[in-house]
Backbone as CSV, one residue per row, in Angstrom:
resi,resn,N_x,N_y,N_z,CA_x,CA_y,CA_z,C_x,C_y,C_z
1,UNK,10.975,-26.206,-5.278,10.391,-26.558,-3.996,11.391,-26.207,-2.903
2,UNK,10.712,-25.332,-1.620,11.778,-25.058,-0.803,11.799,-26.262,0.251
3,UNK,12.583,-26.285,1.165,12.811,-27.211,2.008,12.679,-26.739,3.306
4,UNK,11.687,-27.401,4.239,11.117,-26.708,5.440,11.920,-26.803,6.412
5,UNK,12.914,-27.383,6.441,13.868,-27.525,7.399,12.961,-28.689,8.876
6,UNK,12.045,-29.320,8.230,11.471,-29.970,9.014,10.784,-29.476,10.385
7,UNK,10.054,-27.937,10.113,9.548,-27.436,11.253,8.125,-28.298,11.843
8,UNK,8.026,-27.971,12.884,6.691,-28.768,13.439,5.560,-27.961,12.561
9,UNK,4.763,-29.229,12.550,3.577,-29.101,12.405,2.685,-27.523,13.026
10,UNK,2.723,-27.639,14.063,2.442,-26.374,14.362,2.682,-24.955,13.768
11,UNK,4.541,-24.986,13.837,4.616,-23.972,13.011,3.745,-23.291,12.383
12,UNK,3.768,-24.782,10.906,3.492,-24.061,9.649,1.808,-23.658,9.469
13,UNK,1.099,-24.650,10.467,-0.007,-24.091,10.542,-0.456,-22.778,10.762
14,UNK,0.459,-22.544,11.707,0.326,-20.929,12.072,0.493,-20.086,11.022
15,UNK,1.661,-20.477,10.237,2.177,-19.341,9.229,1.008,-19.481,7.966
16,UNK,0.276,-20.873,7.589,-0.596,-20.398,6.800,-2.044,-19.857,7.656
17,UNK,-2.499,-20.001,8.728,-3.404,-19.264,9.210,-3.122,-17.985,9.308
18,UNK,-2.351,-17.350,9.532,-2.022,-16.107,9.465,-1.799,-15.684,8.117
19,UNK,-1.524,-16.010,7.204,-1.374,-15.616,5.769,-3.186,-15.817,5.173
20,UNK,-4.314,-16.372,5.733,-5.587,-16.608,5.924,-6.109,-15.373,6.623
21,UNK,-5.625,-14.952,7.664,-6.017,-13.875,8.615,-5.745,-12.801,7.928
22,UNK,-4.633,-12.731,7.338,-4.467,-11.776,6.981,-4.976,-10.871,5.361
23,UNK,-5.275,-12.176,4.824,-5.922,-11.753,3.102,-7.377,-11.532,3.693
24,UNK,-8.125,-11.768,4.824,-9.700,-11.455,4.732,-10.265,-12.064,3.628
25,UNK,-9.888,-12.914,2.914,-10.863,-13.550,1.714,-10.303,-14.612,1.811
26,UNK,-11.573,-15.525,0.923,-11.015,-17.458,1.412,-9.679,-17.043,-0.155
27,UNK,-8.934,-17.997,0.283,-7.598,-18.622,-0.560,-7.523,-20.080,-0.722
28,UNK,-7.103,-19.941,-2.589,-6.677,-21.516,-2.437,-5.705,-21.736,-2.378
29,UNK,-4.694,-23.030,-2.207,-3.521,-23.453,-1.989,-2.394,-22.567,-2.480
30,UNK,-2.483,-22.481,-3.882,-1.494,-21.827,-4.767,-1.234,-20.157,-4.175
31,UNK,-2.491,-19.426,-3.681,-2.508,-17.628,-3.225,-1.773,-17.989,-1.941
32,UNK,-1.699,-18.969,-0.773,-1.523,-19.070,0.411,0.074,-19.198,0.463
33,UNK,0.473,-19.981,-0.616,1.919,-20.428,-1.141,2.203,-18.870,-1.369
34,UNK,1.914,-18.206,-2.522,2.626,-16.900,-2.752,2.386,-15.868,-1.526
35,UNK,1.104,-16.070,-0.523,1.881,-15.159,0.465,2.495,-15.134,1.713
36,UNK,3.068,-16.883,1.284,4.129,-16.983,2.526,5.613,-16.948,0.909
37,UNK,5.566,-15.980,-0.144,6.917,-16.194,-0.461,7.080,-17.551,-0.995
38,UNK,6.694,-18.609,-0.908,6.868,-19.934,-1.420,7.619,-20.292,-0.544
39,UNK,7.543,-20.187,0.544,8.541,-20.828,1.661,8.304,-22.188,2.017
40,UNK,7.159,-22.696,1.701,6.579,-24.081,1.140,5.611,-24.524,0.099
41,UNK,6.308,-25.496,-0.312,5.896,-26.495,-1.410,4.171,-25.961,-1.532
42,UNK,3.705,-26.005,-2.849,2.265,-25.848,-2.906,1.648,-27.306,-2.167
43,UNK,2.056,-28.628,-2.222,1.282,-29.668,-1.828,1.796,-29.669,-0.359
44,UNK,2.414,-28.704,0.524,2.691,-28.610,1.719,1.189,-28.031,2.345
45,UNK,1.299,-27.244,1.106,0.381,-26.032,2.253,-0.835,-26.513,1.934
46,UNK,-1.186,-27.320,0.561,-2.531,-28.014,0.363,-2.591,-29.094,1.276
47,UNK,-2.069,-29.695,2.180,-1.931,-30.692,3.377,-2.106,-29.750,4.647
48,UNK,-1.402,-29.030,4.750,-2.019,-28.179,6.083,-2.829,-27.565,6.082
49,UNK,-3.660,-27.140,4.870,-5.188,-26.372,4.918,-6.019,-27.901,5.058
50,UNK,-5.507,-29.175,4.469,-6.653,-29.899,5.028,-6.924,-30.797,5.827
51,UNK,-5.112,-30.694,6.674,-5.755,-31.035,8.337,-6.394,-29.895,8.794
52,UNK,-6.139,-28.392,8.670,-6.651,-27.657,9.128,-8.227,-27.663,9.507
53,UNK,-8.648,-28.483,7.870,-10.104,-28.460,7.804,-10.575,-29.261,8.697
54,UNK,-9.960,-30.451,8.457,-9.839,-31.751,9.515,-10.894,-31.149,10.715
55,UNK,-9.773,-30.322,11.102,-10.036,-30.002,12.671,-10.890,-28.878,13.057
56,UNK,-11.665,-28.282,11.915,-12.422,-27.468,12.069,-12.282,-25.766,12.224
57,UNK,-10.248,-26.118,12.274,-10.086,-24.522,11.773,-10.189,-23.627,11.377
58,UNK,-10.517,-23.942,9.841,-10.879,-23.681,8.757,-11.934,-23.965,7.945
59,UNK,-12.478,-23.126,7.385,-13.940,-23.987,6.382,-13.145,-23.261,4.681
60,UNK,-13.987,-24.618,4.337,-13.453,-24.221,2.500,-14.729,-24.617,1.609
61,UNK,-14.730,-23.549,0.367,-15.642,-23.601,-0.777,-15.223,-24.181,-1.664
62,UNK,-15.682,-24.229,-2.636,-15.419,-24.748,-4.062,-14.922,-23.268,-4.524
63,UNK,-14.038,-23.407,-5.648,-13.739,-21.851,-5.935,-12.600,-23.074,-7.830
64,UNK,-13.959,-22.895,-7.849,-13.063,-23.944,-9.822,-13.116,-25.058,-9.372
65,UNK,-12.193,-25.998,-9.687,-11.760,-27.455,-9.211,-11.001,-27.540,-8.290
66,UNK,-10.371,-26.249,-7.615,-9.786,-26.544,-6.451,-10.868,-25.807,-5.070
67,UNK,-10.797,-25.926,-3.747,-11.229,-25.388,-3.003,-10.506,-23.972,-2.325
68,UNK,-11.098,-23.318,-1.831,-10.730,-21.786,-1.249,-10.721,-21.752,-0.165
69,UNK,-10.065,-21.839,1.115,-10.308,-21.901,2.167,-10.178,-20.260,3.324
70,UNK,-11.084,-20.451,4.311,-11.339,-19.235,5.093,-11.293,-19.572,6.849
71,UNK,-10.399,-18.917,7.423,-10.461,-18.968,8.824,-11.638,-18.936,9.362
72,UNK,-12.178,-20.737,10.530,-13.179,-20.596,11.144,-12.938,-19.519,12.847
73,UNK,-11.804,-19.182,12.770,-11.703,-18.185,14.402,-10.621,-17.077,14.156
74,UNK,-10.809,-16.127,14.683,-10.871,-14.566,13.953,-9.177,-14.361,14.286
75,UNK,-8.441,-14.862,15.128,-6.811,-14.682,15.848,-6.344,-15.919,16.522
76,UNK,-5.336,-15.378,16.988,-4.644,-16.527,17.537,-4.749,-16.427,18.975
77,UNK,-5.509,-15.813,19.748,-5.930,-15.806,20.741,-7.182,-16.733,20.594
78,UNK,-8.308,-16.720,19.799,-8.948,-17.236,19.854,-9.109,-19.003,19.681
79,UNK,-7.677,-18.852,18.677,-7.340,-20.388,18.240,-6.856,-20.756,19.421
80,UNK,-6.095,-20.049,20.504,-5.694,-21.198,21.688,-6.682,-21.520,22.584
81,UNK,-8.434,-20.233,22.700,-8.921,-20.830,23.384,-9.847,-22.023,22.896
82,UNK,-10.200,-22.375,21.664,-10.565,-23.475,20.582,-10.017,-24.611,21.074
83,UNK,-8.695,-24.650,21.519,-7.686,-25.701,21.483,-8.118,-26.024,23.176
84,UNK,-7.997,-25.003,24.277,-7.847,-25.386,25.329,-9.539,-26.379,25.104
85,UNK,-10.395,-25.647,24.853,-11.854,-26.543,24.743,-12.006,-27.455,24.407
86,UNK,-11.339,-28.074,23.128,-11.466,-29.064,22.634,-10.356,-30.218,23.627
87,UNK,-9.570,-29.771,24.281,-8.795,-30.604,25.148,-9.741,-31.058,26.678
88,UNK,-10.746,-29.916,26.783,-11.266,-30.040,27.747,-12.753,-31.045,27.531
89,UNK,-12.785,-30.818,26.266,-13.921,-31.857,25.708,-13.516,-33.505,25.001
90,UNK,-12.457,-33.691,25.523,-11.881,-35.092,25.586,-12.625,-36.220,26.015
91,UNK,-13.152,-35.252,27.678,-13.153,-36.833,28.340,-12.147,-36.802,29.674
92,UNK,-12.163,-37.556,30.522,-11.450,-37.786,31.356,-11.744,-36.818,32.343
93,UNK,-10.348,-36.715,33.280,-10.628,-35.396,34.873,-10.443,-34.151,34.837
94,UNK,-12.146,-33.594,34.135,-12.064,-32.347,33.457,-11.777,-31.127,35.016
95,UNK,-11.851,-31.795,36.107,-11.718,-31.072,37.213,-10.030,-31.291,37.131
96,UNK,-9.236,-32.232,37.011,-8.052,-32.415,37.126,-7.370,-31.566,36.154
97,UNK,-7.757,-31.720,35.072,-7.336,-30.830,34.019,-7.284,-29.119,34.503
98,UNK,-8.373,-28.814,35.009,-8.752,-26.981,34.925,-7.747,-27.114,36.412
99,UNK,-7.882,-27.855,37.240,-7.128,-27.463,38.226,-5.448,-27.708,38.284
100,UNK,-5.189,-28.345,37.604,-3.489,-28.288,36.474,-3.258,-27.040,35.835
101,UNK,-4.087,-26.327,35.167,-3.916,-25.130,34.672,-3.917,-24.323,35.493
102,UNK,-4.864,-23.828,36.083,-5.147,-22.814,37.540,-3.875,-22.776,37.974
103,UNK,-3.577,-23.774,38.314,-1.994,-23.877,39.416,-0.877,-23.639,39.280
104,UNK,-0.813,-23.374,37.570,0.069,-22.984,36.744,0.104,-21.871,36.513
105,UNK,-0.669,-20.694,36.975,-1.305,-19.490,36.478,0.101,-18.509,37.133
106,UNK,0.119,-17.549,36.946,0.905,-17.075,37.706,-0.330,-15.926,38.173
107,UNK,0.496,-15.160,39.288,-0.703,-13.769,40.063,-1.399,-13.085,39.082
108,UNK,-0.361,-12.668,38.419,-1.225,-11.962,36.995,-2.254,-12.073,36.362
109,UNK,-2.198,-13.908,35.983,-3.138,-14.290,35.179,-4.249,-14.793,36.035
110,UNK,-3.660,-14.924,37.131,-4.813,-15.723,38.377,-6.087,-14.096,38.414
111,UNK,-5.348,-13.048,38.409,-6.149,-11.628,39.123,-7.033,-11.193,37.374
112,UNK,-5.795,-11.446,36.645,-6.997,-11.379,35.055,-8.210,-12.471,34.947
113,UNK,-8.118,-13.828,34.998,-8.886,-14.730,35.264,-10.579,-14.958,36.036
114,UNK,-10.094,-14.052,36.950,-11.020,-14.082,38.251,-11.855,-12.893,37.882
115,UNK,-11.059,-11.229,37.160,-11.707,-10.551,36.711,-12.863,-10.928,35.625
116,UNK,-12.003,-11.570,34.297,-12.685,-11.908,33.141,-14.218,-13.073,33.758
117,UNK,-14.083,-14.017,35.187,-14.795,-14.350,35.231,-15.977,-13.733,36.240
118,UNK,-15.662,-12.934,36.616,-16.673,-12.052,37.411,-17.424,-11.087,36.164
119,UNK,-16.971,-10.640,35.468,-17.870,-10.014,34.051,-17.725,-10.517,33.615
120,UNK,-17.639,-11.729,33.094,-18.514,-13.316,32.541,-20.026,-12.903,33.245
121,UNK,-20.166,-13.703,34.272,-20.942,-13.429,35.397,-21.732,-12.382,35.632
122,UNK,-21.423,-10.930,35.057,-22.400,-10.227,35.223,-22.811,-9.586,34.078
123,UNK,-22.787,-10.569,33.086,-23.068,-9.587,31.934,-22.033,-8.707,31.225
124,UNK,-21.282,-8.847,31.527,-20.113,-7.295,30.446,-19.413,-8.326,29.516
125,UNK,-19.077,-9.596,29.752,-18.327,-9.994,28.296,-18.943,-11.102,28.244
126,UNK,-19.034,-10.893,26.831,-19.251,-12.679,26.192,-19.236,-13.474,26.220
127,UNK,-19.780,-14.759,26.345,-18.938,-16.558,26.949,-18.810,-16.668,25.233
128,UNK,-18.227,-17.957,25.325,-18.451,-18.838,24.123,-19.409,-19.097,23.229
């Protein structure tokens, strides 16, 4: 068993979602372990696939007596906008909130923003 050096939570989520992203087929605990190298414990990574599930990250099958699990959002772009939504679907001053972010934006992201939401708006990209 290796020793994680006590990284956040986050981290390691990432490193097995991406080891998920990257096989294109659901995995169970033990395949996810060999393709991070065994850099954690098999009952590490069987705990972070099932907060993962928890939270809707991830969906998992039956695959024998253990389950197989498969990324519910395609990158990690997509996982932060998952995250900003679900923060925004809390509750509380959802105007206070978006306008905390906004203000934080820098020009860049303010002039990308305003683009992405004007083709929102007319049809050229996708919402949610």
């Amino acid at each position: 068993m290796t020793d994680t050096g006590r990284r956040p939570a986050g981290e390691l989520e990432s490193a097995v979602l991406a080891a998920l992203w990257a096989a294109h087929t659901p995995l169970t605990p033990p395949q996810v372990q060999r393709r991070l190298d065994g850099a954690l414990a098999r009952t590490t990574v069987a705990t972070i696939l099932a907060r993962l599930h928890e939270k809707g990250t991830v969906a998992r099958s039956r695959a024998g007596r253990a389950y197989a699990y498969t990324p519910v959002v395609e990158d990690e772009a997509a996982l932060a906008a998952r995250r900003m939504h679900s923060e925004l679907a809390k509750g509380g001053d959802r105007d206070g909130v978006l306008a905390h972010f906004v203000s934080g934006l820098t020009r860049d992201d303010e002039r990308l923003l305003r683009d992405l939401l004007g083709r929102l708006g007319h049809g050229t990209i996708e919402g949610p």
